[in-house]
KEKE-3310 file (N, C-alpha, C; in steps of 0.2 Angstrom, whole numbers, plus 5000, padded with zeros to 4 digits):
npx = (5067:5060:5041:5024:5011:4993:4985:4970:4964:4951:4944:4946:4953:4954:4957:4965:4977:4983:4988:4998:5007:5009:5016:5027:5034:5033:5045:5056:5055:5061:5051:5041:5024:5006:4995:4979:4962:4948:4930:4923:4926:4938:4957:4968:4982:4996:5009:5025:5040:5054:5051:5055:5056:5041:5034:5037:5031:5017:5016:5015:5006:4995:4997:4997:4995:4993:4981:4975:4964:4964:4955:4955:4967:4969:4978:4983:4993:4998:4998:5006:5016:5031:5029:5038:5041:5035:5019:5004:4985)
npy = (4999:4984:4982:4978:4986:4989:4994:5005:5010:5023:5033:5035:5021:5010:5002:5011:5009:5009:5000:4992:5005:5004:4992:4994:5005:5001:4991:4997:5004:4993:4987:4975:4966:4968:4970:4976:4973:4979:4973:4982:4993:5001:5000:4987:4988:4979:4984:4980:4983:4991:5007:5020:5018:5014:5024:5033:5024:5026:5039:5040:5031:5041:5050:5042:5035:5044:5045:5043:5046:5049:5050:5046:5038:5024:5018:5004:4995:4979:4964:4952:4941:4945:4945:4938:4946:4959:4960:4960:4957)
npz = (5065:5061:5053:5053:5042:5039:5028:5023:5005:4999:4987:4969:4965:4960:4945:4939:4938:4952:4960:4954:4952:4968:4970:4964:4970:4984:4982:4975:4989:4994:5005:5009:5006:5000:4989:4987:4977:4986:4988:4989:4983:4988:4991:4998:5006:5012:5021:5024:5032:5038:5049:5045:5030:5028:5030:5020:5010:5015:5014:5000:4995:4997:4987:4974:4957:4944:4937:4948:4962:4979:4991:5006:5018:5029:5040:5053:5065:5060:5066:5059:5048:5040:5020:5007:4997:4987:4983:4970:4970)
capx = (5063:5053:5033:5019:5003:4988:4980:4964:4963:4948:4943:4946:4961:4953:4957:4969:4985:4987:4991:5004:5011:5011:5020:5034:5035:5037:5050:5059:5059:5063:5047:5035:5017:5003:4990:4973:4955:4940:4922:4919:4932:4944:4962:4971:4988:4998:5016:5031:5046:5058:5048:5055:5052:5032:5031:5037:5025:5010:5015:5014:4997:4991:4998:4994:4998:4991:4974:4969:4959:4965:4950:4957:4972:4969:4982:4984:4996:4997:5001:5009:5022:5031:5028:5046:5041:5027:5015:4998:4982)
capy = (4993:4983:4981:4980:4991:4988:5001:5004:5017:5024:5035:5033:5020:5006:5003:5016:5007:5010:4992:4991:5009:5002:4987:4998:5012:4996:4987:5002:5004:4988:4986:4968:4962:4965:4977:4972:4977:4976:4972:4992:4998:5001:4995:4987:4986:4977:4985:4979:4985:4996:5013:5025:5016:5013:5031:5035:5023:5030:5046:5039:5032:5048:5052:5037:5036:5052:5045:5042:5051:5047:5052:5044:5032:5023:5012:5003:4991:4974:4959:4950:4937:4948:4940:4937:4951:4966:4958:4961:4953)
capz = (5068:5055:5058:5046:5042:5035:5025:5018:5002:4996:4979:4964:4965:4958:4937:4937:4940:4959:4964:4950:4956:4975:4968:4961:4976:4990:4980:4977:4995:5000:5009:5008:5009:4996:4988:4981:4977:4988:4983:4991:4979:4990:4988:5004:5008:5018:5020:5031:5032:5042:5049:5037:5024:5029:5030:5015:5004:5016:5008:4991:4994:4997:4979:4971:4950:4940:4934:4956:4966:4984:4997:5013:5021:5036:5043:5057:5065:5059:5068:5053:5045:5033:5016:5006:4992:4988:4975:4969:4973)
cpx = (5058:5046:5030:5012:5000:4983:4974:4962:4958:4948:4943:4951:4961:4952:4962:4978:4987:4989:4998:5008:5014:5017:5026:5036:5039:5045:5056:5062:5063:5057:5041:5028:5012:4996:4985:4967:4951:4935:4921:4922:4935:4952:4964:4976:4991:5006:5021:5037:5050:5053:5049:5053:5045:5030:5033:5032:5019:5012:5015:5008:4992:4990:4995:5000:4992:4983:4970:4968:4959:4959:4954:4964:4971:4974:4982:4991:4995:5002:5003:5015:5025:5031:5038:5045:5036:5025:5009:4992:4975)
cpy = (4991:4980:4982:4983:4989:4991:4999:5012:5017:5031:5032:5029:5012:5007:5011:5014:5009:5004:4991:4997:5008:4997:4991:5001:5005:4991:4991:5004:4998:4983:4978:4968:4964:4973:4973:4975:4974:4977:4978:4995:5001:4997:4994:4985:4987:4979:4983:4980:4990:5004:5018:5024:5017:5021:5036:5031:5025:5035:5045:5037:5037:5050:5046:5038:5043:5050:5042:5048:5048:5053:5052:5038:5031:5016:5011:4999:4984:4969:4952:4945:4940:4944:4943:4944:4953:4961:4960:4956:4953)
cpz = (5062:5060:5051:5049:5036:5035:5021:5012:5001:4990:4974:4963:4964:4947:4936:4939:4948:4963:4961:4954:4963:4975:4969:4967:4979:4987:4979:4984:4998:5006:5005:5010:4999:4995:4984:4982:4980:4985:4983:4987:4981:4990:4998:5005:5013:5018:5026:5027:5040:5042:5046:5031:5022:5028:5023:5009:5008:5014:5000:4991:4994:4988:4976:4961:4948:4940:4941:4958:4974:4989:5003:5013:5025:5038:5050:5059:5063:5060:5062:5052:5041:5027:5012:5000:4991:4981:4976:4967:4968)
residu = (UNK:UNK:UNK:UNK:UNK:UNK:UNK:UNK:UNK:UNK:UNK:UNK:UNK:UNK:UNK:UNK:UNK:UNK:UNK:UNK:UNK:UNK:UNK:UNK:UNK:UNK:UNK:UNK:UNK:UNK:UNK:UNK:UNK:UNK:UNK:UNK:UNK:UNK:UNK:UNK:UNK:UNK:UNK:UNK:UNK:UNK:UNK:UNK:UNK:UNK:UNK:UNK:UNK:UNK:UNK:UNK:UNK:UNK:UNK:UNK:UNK:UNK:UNK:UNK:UNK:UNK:UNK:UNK:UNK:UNK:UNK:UNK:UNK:UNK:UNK:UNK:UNK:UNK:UNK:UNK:UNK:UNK:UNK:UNK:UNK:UNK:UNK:UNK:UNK)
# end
């Protein structure tokens, strides 16, 4: 069943290439929407796709790329249009 979520990461996951590695992870899967930095320095992404998919990049947000430092994930559901492909924002 596709559905999107929209996550919000914190740590250290700003300047360390974690928008570009979500990039890759989601397009790899298959899954769409969007990854970008807040002014709190948080990153937020939006992912849709199929629910195993979704559950596999919220386990790569955890990890992130080598040089993050993932604190927290908080997703929830989001009522959404999926967008045509993952990009960064």
């Amino acid at each position: 069943m596709s559905q999107c979520l929209r996550c919000r990461v914190s740590g250290r996951v700003q300047g360390v290439w974690y928008r570009a590695g979500t990039r890759r992870q989601a397009q790899a899967l298959g899954v769409t929407g969007y990854a970008r930095n807040l002014s709190d320095g948080q990153v937020e992404v939006l992912a849709c796709g199929e629910t195993s998919d979704l559950e596999q990049l919220k386990a790569w947000l955890w990890e992130g790329p080598d040089a993050a430092d993932v604190r927290s994930v908080e997703c929830q559901a989001a009522e959404e249009t999926p967008p045509q492909d993952f990009s960064t924002r």
